[in-house]
N, C-alpha and C positions, 0 to 999 in steps of 0.2 A: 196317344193315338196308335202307333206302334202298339204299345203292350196288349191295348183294347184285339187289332187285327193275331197276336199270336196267341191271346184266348182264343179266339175265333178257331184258327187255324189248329188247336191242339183238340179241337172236339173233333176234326176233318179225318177222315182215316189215313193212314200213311198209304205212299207209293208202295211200298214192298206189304201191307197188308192187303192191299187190293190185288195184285198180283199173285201172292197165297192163297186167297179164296178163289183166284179164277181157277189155279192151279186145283186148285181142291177140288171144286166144281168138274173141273174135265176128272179126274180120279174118281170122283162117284158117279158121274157117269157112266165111266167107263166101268168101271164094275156092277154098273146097272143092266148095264148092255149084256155082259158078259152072264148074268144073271140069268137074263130074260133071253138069252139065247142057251142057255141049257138046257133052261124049261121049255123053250121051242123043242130044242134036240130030242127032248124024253117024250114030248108028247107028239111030235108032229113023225108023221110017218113019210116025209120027202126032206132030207138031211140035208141036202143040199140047198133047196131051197128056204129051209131054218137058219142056215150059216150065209147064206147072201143075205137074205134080211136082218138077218145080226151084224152083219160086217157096215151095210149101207147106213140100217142106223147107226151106228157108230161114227161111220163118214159124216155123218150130216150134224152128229150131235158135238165133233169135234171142232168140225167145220162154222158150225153156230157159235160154240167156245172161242176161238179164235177171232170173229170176229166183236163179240160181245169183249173179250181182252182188249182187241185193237180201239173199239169206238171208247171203251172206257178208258186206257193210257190215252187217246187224244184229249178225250175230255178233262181227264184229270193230272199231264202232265204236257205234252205236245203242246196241247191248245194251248196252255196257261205259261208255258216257256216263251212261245212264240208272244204271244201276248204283252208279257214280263220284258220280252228283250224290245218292242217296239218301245213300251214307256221307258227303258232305259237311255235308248237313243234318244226321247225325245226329252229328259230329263238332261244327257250329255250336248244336247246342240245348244242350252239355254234356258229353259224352261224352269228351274228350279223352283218355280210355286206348284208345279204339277205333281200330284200325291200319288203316288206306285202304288196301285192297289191291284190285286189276282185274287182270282178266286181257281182252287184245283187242291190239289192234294196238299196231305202238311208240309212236305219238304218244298213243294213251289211256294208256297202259303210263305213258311218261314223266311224262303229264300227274298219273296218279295218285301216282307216288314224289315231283314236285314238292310235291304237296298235301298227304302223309305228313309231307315235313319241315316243312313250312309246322304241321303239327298239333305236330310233334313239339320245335318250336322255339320257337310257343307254351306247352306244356305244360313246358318250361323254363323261359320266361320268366315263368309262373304261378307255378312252384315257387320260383323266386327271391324274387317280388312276395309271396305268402305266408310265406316266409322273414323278409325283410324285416319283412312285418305284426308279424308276432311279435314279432320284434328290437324294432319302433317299440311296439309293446303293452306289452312290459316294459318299457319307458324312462318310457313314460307312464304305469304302475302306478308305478314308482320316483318319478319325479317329483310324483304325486301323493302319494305317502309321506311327497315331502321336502318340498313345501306343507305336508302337516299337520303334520309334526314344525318348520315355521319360525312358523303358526298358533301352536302352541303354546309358543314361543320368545316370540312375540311377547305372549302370553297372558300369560308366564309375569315376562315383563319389564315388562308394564304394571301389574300388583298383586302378585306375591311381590317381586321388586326395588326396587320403586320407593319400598314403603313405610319399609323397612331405612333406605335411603338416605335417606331426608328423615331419619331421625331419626337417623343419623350427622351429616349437613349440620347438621341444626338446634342438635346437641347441641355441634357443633365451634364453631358462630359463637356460642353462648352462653357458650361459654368464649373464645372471643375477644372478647367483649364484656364480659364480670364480668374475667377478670385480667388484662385487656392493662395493658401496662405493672407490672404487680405482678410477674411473672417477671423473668426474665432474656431479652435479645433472642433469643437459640439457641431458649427456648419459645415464644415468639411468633413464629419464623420456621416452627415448627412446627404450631402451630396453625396459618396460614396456608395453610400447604399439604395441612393434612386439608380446610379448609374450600373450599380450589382444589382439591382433587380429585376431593370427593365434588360439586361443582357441576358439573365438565367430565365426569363419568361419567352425572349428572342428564340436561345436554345430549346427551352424547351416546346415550342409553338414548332416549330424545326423539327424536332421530333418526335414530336405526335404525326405531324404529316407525314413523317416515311414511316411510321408502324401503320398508319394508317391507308399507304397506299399497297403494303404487301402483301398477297396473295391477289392484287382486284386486277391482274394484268392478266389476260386471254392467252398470253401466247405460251407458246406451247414449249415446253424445256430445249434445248439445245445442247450440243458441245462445250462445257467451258473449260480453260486452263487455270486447275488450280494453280499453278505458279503464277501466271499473272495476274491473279486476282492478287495473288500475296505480292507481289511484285507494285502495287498497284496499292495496295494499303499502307505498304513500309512508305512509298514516298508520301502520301496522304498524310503520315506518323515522322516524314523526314526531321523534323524540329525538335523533336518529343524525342525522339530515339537517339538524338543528338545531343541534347541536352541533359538527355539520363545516364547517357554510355553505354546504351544499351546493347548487347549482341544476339541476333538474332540468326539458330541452328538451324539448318533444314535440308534436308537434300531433296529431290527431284520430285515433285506434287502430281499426280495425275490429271487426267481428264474425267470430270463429272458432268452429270447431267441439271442446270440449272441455267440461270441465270447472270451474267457476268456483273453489274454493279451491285446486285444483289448478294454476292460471294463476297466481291469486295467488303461487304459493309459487315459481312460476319468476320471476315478476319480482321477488321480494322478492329471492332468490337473486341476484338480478343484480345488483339493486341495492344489496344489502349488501355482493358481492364489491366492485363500484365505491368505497364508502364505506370499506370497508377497508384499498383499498390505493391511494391516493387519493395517497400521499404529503406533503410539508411542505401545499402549496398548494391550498385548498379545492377539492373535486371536481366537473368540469365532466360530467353526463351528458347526453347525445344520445338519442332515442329514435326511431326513421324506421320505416315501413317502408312498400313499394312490390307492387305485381301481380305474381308471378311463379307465373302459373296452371299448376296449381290451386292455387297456395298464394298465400298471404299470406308475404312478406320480410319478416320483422324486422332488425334492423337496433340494434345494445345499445354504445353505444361512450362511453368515458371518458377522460380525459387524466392517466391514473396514473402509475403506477409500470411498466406494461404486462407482457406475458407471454413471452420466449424461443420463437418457432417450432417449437424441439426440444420444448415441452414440450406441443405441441398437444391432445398426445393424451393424457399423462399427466395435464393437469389433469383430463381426468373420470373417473377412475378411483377406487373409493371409500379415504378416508385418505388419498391421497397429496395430500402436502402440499410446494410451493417453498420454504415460508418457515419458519423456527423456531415452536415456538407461543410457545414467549415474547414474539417478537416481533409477531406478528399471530394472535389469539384463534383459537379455529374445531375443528371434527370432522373438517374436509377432508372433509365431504359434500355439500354442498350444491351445485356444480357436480354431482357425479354423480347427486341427485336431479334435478336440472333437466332432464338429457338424459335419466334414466329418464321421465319426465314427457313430454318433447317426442314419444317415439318412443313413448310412449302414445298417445296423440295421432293419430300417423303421418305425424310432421313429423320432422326433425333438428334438432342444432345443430351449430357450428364455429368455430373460431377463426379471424379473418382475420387470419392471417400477412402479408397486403401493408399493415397498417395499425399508423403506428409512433409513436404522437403519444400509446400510451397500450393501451390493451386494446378492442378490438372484437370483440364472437360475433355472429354469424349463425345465426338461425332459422328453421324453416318453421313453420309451420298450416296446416293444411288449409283453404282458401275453404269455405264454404258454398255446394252445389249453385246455389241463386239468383243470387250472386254472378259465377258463371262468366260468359264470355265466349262465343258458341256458336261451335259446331266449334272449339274450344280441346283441341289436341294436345296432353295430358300429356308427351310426350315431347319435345317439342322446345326444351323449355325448361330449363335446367339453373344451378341460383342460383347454384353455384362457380366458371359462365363468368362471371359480371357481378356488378361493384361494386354493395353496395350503395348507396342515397342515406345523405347528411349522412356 
């Protein structure tokens, strides 16, 4: 349609060609004038009155020019400006099915097919954006579907499940308790492993419900004390860290913005993976972290058994597990809670692949506003270029 109107418009004569023929027009005029009053002069025998009627035609013939210029720039640009700018307004308040169309010279001509497509590539771009909406409307009706139906999972798992199962557990370790040893080894291998199952199913039913309650909580970040969240984990770990001989380094932890049993349960995570796989030699933890605004660098490193590079990314992914469970206990969740957690937050974590003495992650937290640095550029800092400390 467009292209249809700038045919149109290129058979239209231009603004500066009408303007050159008016131009022209007063020059032949004028030297009509100037013609026809010589030949007055030569033939008329009152000179004077040959050069007043030369001069008033000329007045009048200018006079005529000037207005014949004026009515035709309204006609052919004025008008069709004026014209051009009302449909524009009315195109900008809403209207975007209304077609800009002007009739005037070529340059208004052009300027209006310009301004047609410009309407007409917006109202595309709308119909797209509304499309979209839609698309994103459903998705987020769906997903809120699949919140309730995981509410209700979780609902579902914390009192019809849970009850069954204590009183399987209960009932399996009371039989391992009255006939151990009165069977035969093959039934006591088997009690063993109703009583190991229905415990790792407990656990794990436990931990689905806290990956599954994190992020769904409203409230809004707060102050928390990284030391006592670590403060707070270590006793949570008191048995374990007693048992292993464990020593855990750390000097003074700042204040972040999150969550308090929520922190807790990333460092407990950390520190229980540490204490796990710790290997023969009682486990040495490090705990650092450094300015890397806006955040706070943590800094989580052990002298274990450590982690394969390749498996950087598999470790946080929920159930995947390196290691046998026989051989080392666990849901294979608790890495992937930790970085659900972190990125609640709207921090990260990572494995430091350059560090080989044992397993080291790397954390963010958000600084608290106070905390910052002024004119501290978010971007120019990036914690994956630089080692951490310790």
């Amino acid at each position: 349609m467009s292209e249809a109107r700038r045919a149109r418009a290129a058979r239209r004569w231009p603004l500066s060609r009408i303007v050159g023929v008016a131009v022209l027009a007063l020059l032949l005029f004028s030297v009509a004038v100037v013609v026809i009053g010589e030949i007055a002069l030569v033939s008329a025998h009152d000179t004077r009155t040959a050069l007043d009627t030369a001069f008033i035609a000329l007045a009048i013939g200018l006079l005529l020019t000037v207005v014949i210029l004026g009515l035709g720039l309204q006609a052919t640009a004025l008008g069709p400006l004026h014209n051009l700018a009302g449909q524009v307004r009315r195109v900008a308040d809403g209207d975007f099915d209304h077609e800009v169309a002007v009739r005037g010279s070529r340059e208004v001509a052009n300027l209006a097919a310009d301004v047609n497509t410009m309407r007409e590539r917006i109202l595309q771009e709308l119909s797209a954006t509304q499309s979209m909406n839609t698309v994103l409307q459903e998705h987020a009706t769906e997903l809120q579907r699949s919140n309730s139906e995981l509410e209700q999972f979780a609902y579902i798992a914390s009192h019809d499940l849970q009850e069954p199962l204590r009183k399987v557990a209960s009932f399996s370790q009371l039989l391992q308790r009255r006939y151990a040893g009165q069977l035969d080894a093959r039934a006591d291998q088997y009690i063993e492993f109703a009583v190991d199952g229905a415990k790792r199913m407990q656990a794990l039913i436990n931990d689905l419900l806290s990956y599954s309650r994190v992020g769904r909580s409203a409230r809004e970040p707060v102050l928390v004390s990284s030391d006592g969240a670590l403060t707070q984990a270590r006793a949570n770990l008191a048995d374990l860290i007693e048992e292993t001989g464990a020593t855990v380094e750390t000097g003074h932890l700042p204040l972040v913005l999150g969550e308090l049993p929520l922190l807790i349960a990333v460092f407990q995570n950390l520190l229980s993976n540490s204490l796990k796989f710790s290997g023969e030699k009682p486990p040495r933890i490090v705990i650092t972290v450094r300015r890397d605004e806006p955040f706070w660098l943590f800094s989580f490193s052990d002298h274990g058994l450590g982690i394969d590079p390749e498996y950087a990314e598999r470790i946080f992914v929920i159930f995947q597990r390196l290691q046998e469970r026989t051989a080392f206990p666990g849901t294979g969740i608790g890495l992937s809670m930790t970085r659900k957690i972190i990125e609640y937050f709207g921090g990260r974590i990572w494995l430091d692949a350059t560090y080989t003495d044992g397993a080291r992650f790397l954390f963010t937290l958000p600084m608290p506003q106070e905390t910052l640095t002024p004119d501290t550029d978010p971007d120019t800092d990036n914690p994956e270029d630089e080692d951490a400390d310790g």
